[in-house]
C-alpha positions in Angstrom: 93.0 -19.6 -130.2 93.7 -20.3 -126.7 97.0 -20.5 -125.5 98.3 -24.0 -124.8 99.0 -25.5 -121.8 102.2 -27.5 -121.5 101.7 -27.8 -125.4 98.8 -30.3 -124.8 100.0 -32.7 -122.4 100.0 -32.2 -118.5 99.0 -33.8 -115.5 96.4 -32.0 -113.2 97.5 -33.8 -109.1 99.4 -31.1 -106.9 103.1 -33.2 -107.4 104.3 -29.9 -109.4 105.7 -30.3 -112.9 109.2 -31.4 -111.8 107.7 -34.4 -110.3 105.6 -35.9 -113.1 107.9 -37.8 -114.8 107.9 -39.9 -111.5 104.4 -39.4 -109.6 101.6 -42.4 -110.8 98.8 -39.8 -111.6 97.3 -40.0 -115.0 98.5 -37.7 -117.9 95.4 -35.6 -119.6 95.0 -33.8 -123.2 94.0 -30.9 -124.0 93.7 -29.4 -127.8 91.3 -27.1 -129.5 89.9 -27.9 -132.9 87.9 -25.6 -134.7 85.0 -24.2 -132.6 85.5 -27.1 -129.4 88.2 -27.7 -127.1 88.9 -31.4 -126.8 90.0 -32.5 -123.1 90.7 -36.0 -121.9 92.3 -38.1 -119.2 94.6 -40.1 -121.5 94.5 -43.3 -119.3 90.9 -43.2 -120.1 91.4 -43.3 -123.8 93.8 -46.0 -123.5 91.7 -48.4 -121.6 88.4 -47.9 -124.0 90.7 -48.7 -126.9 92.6 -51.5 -125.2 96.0 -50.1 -124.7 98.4 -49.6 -122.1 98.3 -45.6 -120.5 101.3 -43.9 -121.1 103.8 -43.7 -118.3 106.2 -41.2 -119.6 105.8 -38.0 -120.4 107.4 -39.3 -124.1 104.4 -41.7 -124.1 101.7 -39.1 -123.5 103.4 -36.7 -126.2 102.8 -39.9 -129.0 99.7 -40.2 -128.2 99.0 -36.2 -128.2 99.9 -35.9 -131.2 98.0 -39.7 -132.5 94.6 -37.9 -131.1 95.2 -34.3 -133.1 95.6 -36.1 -135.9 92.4 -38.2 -135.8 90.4 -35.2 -134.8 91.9 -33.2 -137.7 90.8 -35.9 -139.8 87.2 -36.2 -138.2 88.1 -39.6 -137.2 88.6 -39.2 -133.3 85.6 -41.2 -131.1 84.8 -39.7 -127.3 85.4 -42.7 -125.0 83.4 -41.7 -122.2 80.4 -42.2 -124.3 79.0 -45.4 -125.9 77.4 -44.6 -129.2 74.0 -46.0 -130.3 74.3 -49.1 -132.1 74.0 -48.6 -135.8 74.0 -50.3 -139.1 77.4 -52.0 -139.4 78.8 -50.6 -135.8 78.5 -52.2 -132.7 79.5 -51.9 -129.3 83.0 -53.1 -128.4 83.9 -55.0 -125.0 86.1 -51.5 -124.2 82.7 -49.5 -124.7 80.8 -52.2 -122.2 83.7 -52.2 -120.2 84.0 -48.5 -119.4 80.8 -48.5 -118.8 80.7 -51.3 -115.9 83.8 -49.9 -114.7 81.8 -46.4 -114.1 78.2 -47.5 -113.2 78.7 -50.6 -111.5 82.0 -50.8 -110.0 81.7 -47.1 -109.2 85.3 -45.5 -110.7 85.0 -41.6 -110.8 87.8 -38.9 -111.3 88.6 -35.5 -109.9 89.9 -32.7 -111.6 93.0 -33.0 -109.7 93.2 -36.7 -111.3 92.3 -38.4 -108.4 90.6 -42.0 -108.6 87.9 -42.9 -106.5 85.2 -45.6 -105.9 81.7 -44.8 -105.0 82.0 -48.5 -103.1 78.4 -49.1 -103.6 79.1 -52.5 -105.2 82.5 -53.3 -104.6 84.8 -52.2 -102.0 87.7 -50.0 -102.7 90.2 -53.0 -102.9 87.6 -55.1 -105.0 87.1 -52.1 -107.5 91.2 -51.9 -108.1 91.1 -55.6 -108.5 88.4 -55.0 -110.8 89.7 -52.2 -113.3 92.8 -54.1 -113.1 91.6 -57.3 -114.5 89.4 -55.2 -117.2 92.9 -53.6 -118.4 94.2 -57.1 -118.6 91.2 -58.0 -120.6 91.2 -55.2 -123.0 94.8 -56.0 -123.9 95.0 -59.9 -124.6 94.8 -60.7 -128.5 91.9 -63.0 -129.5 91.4 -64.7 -133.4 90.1 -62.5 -136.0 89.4 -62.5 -139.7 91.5 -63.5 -142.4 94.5 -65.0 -139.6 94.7 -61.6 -137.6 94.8 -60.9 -133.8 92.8 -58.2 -132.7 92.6 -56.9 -128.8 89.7 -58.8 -126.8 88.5 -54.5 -126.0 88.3 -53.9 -129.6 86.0 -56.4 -130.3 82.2 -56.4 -130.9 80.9 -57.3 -127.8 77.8 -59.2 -129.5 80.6 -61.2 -132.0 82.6 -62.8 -128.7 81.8 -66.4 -128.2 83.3 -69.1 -126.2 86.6 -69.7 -128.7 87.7 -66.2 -127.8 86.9 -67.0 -124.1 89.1 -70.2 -124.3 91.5 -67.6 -126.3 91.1 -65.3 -123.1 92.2 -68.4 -120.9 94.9 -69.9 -122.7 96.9 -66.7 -122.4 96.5 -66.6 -119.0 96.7 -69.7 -118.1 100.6 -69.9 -118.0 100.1 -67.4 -115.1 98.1 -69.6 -112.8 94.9 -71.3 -112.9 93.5 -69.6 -110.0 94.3 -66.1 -111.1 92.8 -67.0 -114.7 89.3 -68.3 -113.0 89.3 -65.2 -111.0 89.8 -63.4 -114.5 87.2 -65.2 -116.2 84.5 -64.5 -113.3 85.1 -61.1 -113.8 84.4 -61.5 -117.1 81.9 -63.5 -116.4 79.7 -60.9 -114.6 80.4 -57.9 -116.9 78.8 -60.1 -119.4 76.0 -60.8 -117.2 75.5 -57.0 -116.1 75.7 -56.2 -119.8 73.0 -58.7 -120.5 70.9 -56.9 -117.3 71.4 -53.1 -118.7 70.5 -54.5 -122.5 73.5 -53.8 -124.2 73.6 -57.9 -125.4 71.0 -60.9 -125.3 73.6 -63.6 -124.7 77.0 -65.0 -122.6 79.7 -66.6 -124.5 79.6 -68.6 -121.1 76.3 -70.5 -121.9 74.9 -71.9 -125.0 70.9 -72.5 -124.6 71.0 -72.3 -121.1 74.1 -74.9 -120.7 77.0 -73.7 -119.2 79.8 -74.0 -121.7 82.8 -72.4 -120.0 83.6 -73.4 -117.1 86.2 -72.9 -114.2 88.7 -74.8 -113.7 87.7 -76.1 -109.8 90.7 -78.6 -109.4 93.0 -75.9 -109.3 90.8 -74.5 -106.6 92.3 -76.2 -103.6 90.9 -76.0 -100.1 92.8 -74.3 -97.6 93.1 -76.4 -94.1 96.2 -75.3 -92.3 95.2 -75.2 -88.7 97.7 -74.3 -85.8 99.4 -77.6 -84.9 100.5 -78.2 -81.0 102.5 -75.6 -79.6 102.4 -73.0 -82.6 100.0 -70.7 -80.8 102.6 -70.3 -77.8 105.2 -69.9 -80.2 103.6 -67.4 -82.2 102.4 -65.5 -79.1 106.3 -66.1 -77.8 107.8 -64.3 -80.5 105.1 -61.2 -81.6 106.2 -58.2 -80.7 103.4 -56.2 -78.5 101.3 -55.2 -81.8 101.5 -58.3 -83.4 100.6 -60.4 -80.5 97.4 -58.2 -79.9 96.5 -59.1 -83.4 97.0 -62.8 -83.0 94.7 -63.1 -79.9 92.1 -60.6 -81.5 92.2 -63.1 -84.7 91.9 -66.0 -82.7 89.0 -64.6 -80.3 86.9 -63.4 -82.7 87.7 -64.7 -86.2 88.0 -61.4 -88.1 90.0 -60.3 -91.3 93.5 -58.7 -90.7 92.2 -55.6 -93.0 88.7 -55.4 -90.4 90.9 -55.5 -86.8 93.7 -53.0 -88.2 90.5 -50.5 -89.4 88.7 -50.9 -86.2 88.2 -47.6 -84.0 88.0 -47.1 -80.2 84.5 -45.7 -81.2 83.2 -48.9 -82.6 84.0 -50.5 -79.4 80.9 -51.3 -77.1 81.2 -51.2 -73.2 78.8 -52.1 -70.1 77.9 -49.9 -67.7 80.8 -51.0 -65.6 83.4 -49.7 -68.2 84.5 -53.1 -69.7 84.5 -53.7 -73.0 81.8 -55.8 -74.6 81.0 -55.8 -78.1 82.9 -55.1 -81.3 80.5 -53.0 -83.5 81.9 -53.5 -87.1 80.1 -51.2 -89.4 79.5 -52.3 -92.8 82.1 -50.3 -94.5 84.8 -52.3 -92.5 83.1 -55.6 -93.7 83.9 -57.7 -96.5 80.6 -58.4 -97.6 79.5 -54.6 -96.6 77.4 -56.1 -93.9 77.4 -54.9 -90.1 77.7 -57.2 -87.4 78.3 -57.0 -83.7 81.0 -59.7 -81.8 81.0 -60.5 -78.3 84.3 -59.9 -76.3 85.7 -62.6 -74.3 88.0 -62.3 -71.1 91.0 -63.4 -73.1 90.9 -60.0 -75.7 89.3 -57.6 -73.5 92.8 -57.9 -71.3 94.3 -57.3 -74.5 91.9 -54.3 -75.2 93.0 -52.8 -71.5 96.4 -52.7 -72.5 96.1 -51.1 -75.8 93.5 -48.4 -75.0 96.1 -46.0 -73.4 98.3 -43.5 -74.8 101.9 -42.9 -73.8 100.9 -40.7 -71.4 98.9 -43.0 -70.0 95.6 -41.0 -70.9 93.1 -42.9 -72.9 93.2 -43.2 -76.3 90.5 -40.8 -78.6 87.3 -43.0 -80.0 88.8 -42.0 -83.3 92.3 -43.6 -82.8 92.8 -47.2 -84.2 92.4 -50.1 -81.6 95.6 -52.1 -83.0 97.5 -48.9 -84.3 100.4 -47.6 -83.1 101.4 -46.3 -79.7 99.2 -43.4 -80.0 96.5 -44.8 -82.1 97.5 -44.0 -85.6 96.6 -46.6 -88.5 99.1 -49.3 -89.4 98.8 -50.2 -92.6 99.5 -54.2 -92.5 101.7 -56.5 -90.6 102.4 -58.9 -93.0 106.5 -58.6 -92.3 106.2 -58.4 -88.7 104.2 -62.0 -89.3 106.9 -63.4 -91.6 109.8 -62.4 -89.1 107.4 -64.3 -86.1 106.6 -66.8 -88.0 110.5 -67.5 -88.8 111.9 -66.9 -85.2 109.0 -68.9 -83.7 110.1 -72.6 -86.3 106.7 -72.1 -88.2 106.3 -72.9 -91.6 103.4 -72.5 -93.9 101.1 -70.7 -92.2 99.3 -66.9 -92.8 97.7 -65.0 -90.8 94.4 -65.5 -92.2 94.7 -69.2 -90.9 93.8 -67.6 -87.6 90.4 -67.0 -89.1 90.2 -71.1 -89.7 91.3 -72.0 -86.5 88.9 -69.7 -84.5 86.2 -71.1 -87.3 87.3 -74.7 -86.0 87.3 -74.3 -82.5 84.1 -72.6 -82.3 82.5 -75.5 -84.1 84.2 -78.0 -81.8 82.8 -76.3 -78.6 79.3 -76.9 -79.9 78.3 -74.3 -81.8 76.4 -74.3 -84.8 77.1 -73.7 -88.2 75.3 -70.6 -88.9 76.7 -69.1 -85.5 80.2 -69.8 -87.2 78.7 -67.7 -90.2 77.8 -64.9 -88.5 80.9 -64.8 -86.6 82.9 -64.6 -89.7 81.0 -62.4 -91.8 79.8 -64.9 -94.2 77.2 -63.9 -96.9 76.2 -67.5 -97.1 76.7 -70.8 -95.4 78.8 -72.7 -98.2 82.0 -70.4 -97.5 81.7 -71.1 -94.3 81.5 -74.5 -95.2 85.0 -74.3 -96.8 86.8 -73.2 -93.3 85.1 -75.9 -91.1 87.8 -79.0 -91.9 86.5 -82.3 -89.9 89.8 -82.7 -88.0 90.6 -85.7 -85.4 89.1 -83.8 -82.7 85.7 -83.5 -83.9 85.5 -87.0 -85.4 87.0 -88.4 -82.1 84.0 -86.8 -80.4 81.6 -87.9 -83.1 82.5 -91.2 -82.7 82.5 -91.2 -79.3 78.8 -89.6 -79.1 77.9 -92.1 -81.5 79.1 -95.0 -79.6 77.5 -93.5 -76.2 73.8 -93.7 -77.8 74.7 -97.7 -78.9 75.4 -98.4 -75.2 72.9 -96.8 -73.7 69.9 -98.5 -75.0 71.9 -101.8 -74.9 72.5 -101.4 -71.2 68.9 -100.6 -70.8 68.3 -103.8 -72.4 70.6 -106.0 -70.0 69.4 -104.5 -67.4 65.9 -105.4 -68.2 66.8 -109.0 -69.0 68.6 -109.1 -65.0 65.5 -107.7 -63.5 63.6 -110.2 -65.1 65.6 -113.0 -64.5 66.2 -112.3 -60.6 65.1 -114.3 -58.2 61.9 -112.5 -55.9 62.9 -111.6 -52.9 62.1 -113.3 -49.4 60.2 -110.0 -48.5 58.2 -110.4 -52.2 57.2 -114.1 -51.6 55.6 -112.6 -47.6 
């Protein structure tokens, strides 16, 4: 019998074994059972049976010694695998679930422990959301037989209907409306993708082709903060160097925060003359995993002049970040440099990613149309864009005033018509 390691519990990053009680990796089992060896991520048999992973190294000895007893006993079930349906078993939403999390949202791990995402669906950020929201899923207690409560995970998948839904939503509810629609769309679409890979035939979420669950849309409220009269000379008044940068790159072009801090001196284009033209987003930097190009105007390409030299004043490498640090390393968000501005500049109530809205706003005002505004901003589709483009006093002072213009035009067509035709003829006419 092979030796054990760390009698059966250990954790396989490179933080050394002093550091594990502290360090986030995940703890993994090992135990040999007759003529097979049994290893496992832990974390991984938590989530497929609805629990929470185990934190502590006391945590991951309980359940060490929970899974040697159900494989002595012949009881133990492999999560990575979903079984066959067979008489009296079917799948539960933690089998479906670990399945989606691998195949479509793309979660994989290294020997070392390491998560990644394959990102082929869902960006990196997306996919945490993601597994996040599936752990809170698995967890939350829905109505079973005879009175009991049973985790939402450890349910059939083909038994769930709409009360457990509404079971799923009244739970959350108390946490926000928003966050429990977002909860309920991921849900949602693991059904849907279930349906799609044939492990079910229905939704809980429709009932003969009727939706029957439904978000909750008032809660959904529209964003429209704009910058009001003298906040964009504030804001610019009290940004440090960086931050300022940001601002006029936000208002210039429209971006995310997340796209401008990732961009490289590499993705910027330039003219024969050396000046920089075009910002080449490529679509791993995107949103909606999309590239798109975005003209430079005068405004951020003297911002881009500034920033694209070193301390030493040489230029920066094309693999050094645009809106990093002095000498081009990443920065990983600026959300307390905005706060402090925001505060020392009299601003209240506005984020960063109002920027985006304003730019969205002022572009339609010049004249442009709406699908430029979409493709300025990344938009998979028209109707978000939609959402940014507020009708605000400018624009209907210049709809009114268009509209008005086109009354009096053909009316002063009209009057003069009438004078031509009521004027006398001239002395040089009646010759």
């Amino acid at each position: 019998m092979p030796t054990r390691v760390h009698d059966g519990v250990r954790k396989r990053c490179a933080c050394g074994r002093q550091r594990w009680s502290k360090c986030k990796h995940p703890w993994h089992f090992r135990f040999h059972h007759g003529d097979r060896e049994y290893r496992y991520s832990l974390d991984a048999i938590a989530r497929a049976r609805g629990e929470p992973p185990p934190a502590s190294k006391l945590e991951a000895v309980a359940w060490r010694d929970r899974l040697r007893t159900e494989i002595a006993a012949g009881t133990f079930t492999d999560p990575t695998t979903i079984p066959a349906a067979v008489a009296g078993m079917s799948l539960t939403f933690g089998d479906v679930a670990d399945r989606y999390l691998r195949t479509y949202v793309g979660r994989t791990e290294t020997a070392s422990g390491e998560v990644r995402w394959s990102g082929r669906h869902l960006r990196p950020r997306t996919a945490k959301q993601t597994e996040y929201h599936l752990s809170m899923l698995r967890r939350i207690e829905v109505p079973a037989a005879n009175g009991t409560r049973i985790p939402f995970g450890a349910k059939p998948i083909d038994a769930i209907s709409k009360a457990d839904v509404e079971a799923v939503r009244e739970a959350r509810r108390p946490h926000g409306a928003v966050g429990c629609n977002r909860l309920l769309a991921r849900l949602r679409h693991c059904f849907n993708w279930a349906i799609a890979e044939g492990f079910i035939e229905q939704t809980p979420f429709k009932r003969g082709g009727v939706t029957v669950v439904k978000m909750e849309r008032r809660a959904e409220h529209t964003r429209q903060r704009r910058l009001a009269p003298g906040e964009e000379a504030a804001l610019l008044a009290h940004a440090g160097p960086h931050l300022r940068a940001l601002i006029v790159a936000a208002l210039s072009t429209g971006c995310r925060r997340g796209e401008l801090l990732s961009l490289q001196w590499s993705q910027i284009r330039r003219d024969e003359s050396g000046e920089a033209t075009w910002i080449a987003l490529p679509a791993a930097k995107t949103k909606t995993n999309q590239a798109r190009m975005i003209p430079i105007g005068p405004r951020l390409r003297a911002e881009l002049a500034m920033r694209q030299h070193g301390p030493d004043g040489a230029d920066l490498p094309p693999s050094a970040y645009v809106f990093g640090n002095e000498v081009g390393e990443q920065v990983g968000t600026s959300h307390t440099a905005w706060m402090a501005t925001c505060r020392r500049a009299g601003i209240t109530g506005l984020r960063f990613h109002d920027l985006r809205r304003e730019f969205a706003c002022r572009l339609l005002e010049s004249g442009a149309e709406s699908h430029d505004v979409r493709d300025f901003l990344g938009h998979a589709n028209i109707t978000t864009t939609s959402r940014y483009l507020a009708s605000t006093p400018v624009r209907l002072a210049r709809a009114l005033a268009r509209m008005e213009g086109a009354i009096r035009t053909p009316m002063a067509h009209a009057a003069d018509s009438t004078e031509d035709r009521a004027a006398p003829p001239s002395a040089k006419s009646l010759n």
